[in-house]
N, C-alpha and C positions, 0 to 999 in steps of 0.2 A: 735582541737576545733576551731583555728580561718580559719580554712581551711572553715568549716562547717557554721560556722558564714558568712565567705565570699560568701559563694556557694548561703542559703537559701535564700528566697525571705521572710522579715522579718513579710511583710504584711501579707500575706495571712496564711502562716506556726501559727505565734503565735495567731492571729484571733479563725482560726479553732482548735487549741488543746486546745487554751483556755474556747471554744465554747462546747469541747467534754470534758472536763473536768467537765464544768458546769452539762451539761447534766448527767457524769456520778454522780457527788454528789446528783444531787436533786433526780435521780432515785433510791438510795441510800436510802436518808432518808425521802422524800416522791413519793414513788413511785405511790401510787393511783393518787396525785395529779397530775407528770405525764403522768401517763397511761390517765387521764380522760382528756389533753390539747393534748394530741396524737390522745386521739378517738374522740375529738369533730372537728380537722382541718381535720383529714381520713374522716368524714361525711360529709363535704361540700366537698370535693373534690371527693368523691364519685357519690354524689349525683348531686353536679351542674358540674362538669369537666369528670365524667369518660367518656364520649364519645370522648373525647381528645386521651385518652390513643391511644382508636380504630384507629382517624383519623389519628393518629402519626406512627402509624403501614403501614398504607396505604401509605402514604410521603413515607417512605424510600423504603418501596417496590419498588414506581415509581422513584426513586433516582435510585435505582440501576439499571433499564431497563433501563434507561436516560445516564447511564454512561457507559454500557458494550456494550449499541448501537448504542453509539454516539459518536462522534469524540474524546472527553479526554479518552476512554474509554485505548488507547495505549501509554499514557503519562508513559514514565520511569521512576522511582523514583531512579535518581540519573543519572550518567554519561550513554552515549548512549551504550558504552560497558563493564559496569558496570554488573560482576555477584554476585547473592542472596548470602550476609552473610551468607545463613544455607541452608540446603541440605531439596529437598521440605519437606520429612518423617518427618524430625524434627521440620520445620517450622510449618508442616500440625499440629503434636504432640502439640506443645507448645500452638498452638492458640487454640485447642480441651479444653486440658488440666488446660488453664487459664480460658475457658470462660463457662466450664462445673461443673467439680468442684466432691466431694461426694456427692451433693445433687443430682445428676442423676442417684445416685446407690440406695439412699434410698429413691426418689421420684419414681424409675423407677418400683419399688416395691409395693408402698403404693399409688401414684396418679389415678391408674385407679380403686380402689377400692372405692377413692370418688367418682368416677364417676356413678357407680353403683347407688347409696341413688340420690347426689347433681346432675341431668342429664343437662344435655343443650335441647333447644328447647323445654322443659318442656313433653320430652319424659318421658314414661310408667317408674318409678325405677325397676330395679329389669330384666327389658322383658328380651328380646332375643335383640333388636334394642339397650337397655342400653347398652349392653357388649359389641357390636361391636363399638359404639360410645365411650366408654372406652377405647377402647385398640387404638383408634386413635386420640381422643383427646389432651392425653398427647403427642403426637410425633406433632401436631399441635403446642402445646405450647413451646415444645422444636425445631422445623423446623426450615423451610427457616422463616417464616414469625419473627421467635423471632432472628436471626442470622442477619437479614436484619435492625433492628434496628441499627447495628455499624459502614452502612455501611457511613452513611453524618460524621460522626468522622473519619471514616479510610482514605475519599477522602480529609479531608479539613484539619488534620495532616499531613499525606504523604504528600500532595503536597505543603502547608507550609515548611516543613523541606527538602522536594528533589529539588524540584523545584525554591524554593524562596531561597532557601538555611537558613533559619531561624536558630539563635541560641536558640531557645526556643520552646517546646513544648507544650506551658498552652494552654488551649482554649482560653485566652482573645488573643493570639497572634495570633489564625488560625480566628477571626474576626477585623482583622486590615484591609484586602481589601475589607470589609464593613462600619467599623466606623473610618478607621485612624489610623495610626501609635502611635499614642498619647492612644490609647485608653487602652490598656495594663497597663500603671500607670495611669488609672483614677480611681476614685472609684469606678464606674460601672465597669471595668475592674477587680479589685480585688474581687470586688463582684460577680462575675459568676467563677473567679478561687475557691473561697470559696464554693460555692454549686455544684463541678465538686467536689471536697476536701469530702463535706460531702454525696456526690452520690456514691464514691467510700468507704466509710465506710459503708455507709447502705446497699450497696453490698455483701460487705465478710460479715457484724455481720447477715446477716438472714441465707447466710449458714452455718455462724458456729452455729448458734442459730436453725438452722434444723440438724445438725449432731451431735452438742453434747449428746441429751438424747438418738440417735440411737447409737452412741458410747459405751454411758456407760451402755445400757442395753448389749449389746454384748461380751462387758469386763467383767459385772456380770455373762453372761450367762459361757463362757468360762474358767470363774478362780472361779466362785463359791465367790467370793466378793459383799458382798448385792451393789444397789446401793445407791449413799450419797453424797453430795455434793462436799466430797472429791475427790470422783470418777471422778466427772465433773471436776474437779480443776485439776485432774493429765489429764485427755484427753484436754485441754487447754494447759496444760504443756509440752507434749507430740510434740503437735503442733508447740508450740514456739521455742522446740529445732532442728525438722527437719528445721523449717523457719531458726535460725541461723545458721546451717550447710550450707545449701545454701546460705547466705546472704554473709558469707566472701568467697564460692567457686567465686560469679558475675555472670553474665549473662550468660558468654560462659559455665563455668565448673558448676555450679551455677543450675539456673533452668534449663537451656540444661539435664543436668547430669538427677537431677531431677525426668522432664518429660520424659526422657529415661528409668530410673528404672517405673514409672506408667504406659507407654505404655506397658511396658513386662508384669506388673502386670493385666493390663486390658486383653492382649491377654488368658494370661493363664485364668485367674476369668471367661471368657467367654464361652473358649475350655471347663475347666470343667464343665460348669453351661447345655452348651449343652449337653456333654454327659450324665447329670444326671436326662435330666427333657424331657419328650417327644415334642423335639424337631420341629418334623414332623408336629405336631398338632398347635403350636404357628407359624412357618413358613404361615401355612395355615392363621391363625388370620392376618399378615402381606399382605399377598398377599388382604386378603379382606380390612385390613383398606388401604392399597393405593389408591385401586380404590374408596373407600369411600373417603379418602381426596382430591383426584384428582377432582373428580365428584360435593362434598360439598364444595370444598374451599373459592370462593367469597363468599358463605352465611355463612362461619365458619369466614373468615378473619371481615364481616361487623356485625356481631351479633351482637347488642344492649342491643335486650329485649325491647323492647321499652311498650309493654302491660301488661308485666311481672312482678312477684318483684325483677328481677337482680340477683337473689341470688349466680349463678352458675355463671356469669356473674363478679357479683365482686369480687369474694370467688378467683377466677379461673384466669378465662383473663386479667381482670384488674390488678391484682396481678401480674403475670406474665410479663406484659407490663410494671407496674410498677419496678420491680424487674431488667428486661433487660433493662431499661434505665437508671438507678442505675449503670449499668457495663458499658454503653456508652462508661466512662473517660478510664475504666481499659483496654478495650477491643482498644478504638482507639487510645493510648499512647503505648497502647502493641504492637498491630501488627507494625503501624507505625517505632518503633523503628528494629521491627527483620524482617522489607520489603525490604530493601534498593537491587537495582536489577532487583525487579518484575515491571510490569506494574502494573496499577492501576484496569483496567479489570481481571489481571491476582491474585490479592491481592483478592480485593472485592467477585468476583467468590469463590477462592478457601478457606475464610474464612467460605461460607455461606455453599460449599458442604461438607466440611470434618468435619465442625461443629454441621452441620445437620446429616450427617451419622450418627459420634461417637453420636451425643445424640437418634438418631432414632432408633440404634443399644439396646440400654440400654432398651429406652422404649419398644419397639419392645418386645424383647426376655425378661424382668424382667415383664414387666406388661404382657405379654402373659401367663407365668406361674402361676400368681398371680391370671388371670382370670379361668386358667384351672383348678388350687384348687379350687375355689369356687363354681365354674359353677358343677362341678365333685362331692361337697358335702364331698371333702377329709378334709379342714380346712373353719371352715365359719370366713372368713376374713373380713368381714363388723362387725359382732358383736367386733372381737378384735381392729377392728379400731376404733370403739365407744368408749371403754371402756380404750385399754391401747398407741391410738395412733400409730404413726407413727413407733417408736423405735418397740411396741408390733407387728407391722404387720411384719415388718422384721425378727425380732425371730422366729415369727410362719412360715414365708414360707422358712428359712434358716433350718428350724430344721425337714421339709420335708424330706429332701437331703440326701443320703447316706454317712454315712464320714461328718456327720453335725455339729460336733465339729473344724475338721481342716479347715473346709471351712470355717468358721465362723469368725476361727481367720486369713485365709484368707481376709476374707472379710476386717476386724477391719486395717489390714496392708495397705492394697489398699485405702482405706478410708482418713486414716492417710498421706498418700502419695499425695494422689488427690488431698485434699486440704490442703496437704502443699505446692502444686504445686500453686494455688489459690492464696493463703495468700503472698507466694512471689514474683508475678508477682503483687498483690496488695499493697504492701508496696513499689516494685517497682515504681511503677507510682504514688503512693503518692508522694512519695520522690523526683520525678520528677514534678510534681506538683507544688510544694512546691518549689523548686529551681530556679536559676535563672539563663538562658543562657546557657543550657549544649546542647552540642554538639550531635548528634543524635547519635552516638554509643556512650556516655560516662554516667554511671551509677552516680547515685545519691550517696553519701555520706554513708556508710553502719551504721554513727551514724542518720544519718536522718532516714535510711530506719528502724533501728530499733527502733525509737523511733513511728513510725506510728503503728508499729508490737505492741508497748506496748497498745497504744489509742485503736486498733482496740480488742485485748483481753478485756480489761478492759470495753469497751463497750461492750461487747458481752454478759463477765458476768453478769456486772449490769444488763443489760435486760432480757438474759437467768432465774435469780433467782428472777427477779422481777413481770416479767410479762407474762414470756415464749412466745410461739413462737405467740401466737396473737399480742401480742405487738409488736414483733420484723417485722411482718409480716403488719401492722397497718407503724410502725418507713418507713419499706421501700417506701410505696406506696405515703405515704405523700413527702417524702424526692426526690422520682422520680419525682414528679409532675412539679417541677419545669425545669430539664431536658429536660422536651419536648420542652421549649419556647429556652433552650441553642442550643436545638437540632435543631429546625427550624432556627435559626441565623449561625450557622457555617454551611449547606446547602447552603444558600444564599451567605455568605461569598465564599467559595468555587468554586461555581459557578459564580461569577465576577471576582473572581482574573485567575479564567482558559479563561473565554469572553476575560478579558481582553490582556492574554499575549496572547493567540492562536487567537487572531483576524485575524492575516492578517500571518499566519503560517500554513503553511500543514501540516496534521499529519496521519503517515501511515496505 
């Protein structure tokens, strides 16, 4: 314990737990009250800021052409012949792994079925032009353009800690070659560690708060157990013991290990998913939305609405934007720490391809067969999406399948896995966070790292039973908001401390 005392960074650590404590009593015992201080700061931030979201989107876009075609683009992260801590497959794994999660199993399922009713462009519900905009939408929301948000975090971490050789990781440290050395114990300093702190909680609580009802409807379906709040309490449970098996395995044997066993599971969940569903037909859907996204992209990346009522706009995009700025902390603490090796062209690239793939892959082939049911009049998946939700649409297209019982609890295993892979790369980087001065291979305290594992369940619950997934989804987008202005500040940060050293320096 005095190891742990010594480590934390007392400021910002007892601040935020104490902050999420609050939060989780008052949701507790007056939850209207606030679900109703939730939805009123979501509506101006809606209303007066979501065109933010959009233009934030755009920045890192040109962040990253800025960096991969520009002279830092071949800066090493660490010694000149220094080879990658991790083998690329496993690297590629871990970053898929941490920054995708089970909600790409049960969004990859259920998101293009909103699209159908909820349309973009205020296209015909239901046509023929709805389905194809469906089946490419979602891979839009999951792409380059939502992968491209980590990349001002990845550039201005890595090179804070390889380059500058920094003992610390916070964000208030990768804006020192903006505001000063001092600025890290300032109170502005501690106060963007703290909303980095509650960015990475409203992160993991929306997808544990998007996978726990698709959980416990699937453990019903398969063991004949009604569901009950118990149900949800053991799939929380369930979670927190795969997260402590990994927690004292560490980094290397730890999540390595991990995201090893959910790479296997994903290959397999796939191989069979294709051979059970006509395959040929959803390939086809893919070939068309590429040339669709290709073709639409700058009118899909700048969409506003601006004539409109937003509906699809803030239901959808916004959400989404919001939500991957929420991972910002987890995503650019994560990769930073398991880079050391690559170049920074070589980093930023390959988080945004292999992240893109593995989620384009889900969307692709799980929303392609979601459309061929409906479209085909075999399950009408928009009425069950009205009626029993997310969890119901997944039941109904899993119980299609031949052998729909063992896939099922296929599926519940993979789920379990994926985002325990999630939860402890995100207690990772809390923990780190939270700490002070760790060394860029050396892991946070595993009494810290579980003590965040506790806040993040315990938040999850209270809002899961409080307010369900509108709240949780409402908690995100509010709690992103403020990321965008950390987000545009570590950019600029990044970018003077690279002016500055590589001034009068060649680089190959």
């Amino acid at each position: 314990m005095r190891k742990v005392w010594k480590e934390i960074d007392k400021y910002v650590y007892f601040i935020t737990v104490i902050l999420i404590i609050l939060i989780v009593v008052t949701v507790a015992i007056w939850p209207d009250v606030f679900a109703g201080w939730i939805g009123a700061i979501y509506n101006v931030v809606i209303k007066k800021f979501g065109w933010m979201y959009i233009f934030m989107n755009l920045c890192c876009f040109a962040l990253f052409f800025y960096i991969i075609f520009g002279r830092y683009g071949n800066i090493k992260l660490g010694g000149d012949e220094e080879r990658p801590r991790f083998s690329t497959f496993s690297w590629a794994a871990m970053i898929f792994a941490s920054g995708a999660g089970s909600s790409v199993i049960i969004l990859g399922f259920a998101e293009p079925v909103y699209y159908l009713t909820n349309t973009p462009f205020h296209i015909e519900p239901m046509s023929e032009e709805a389905f194809e905009y469906a089946h490419m939408y979602g891979q839009f929301h999951w792409g380059l353009s939502a992968w491209a948000f980590y990349v001002p975090a990845i550039v201005a971490l890595c090179y804070m800690l390889y380059k500058r050789e920094s003992r610390d990781i916070k964000f208030s440290n990768a804006l020192v070659p903006l505001l000063g050395s001092r600025f890290p114990k300032s109170p502005l300093g501690k106060l963007i560690d703290i909303i980095v702190a509650f960015g990475i909680v409203a992160s993991i609580t929306t997808s544990l708060g998007l996978a726990v009802p698709v959980m416990s409807k699937l453990i019903s379906s398969a063991t004949g157990i009604p569901e009950s709040i118990y149900m949800n309490i053991f799939v929380f449970a369930v979670w927190f013991f795969i997260f402590g098996w990994s927690v004292f395995r560490g980094l290397d044997k730890g999540i390595r290990q991990l995201t090893n066993v959910n790479m296997a599971l994903i290959f397999g969940f796939l191989a069979i998913f294709m051979l059970c569903t006509p395959i040929g037909e959803i390939f086809g859907m893919e070939i068309n939305s590429l040339g669709l996204y290709i073709s639409q992209l700058p009118r899909v990346m700048c969409y506003t609405d601006p004539f409109g009522d937003k509906a699809f706009l803030n239901e959808w995009t916004i959400f989404y934007w919001a939500w991957w700025l929420t991972f910002v902390p987890i995503m650019g603490m994560f990769i930073a720490k398991v880079s050391r090796g690559r170049t920074l062209k070589q980093v930023i690239t390959g988080q945004m391809i292999w992240g893109t793939l593995g989620c384009c892959t889900f969307l692709g082939i799980l929303g392609g067969y979601s459309l061929y049911l409906h479209k085909n009049g075999i399950v009408d998946l928009v009425s069950i999406l009205q009626t029993e939700s997310n969890e119901g649409v997944v039941l109904a297209i899993l119980d299609t399948l031949p052998f729909s019982k063992p896939i099922i609890i296929f599926v519940i295993i993979l789920c379990f896995v994926f985002l325990a892979t999630t939860i402890d790369s995100t207690a990772l980087v809390l923990g780190t966070a939270t700490s002070d001065k760790l060394d860029p291979d050396q892991d946070p305290h595993l009494y810290n790292r579980f003590s965040w594992a506790i806040m993040i369940f315990a938040l999850s619950i209270a809002l899961s039973m409080s307010g369900g997934l509108s709240l949780i989804q409402k908690f995100a987008i509010v709690l992103g908001f403020p990321m965008i202005f950390v987000v545009i500040l570590i950019s600029m940060s990044a970018l003077k401390a690279m002016r500055e050293d590589y001034a009068d320096r060649h680089l190959k």
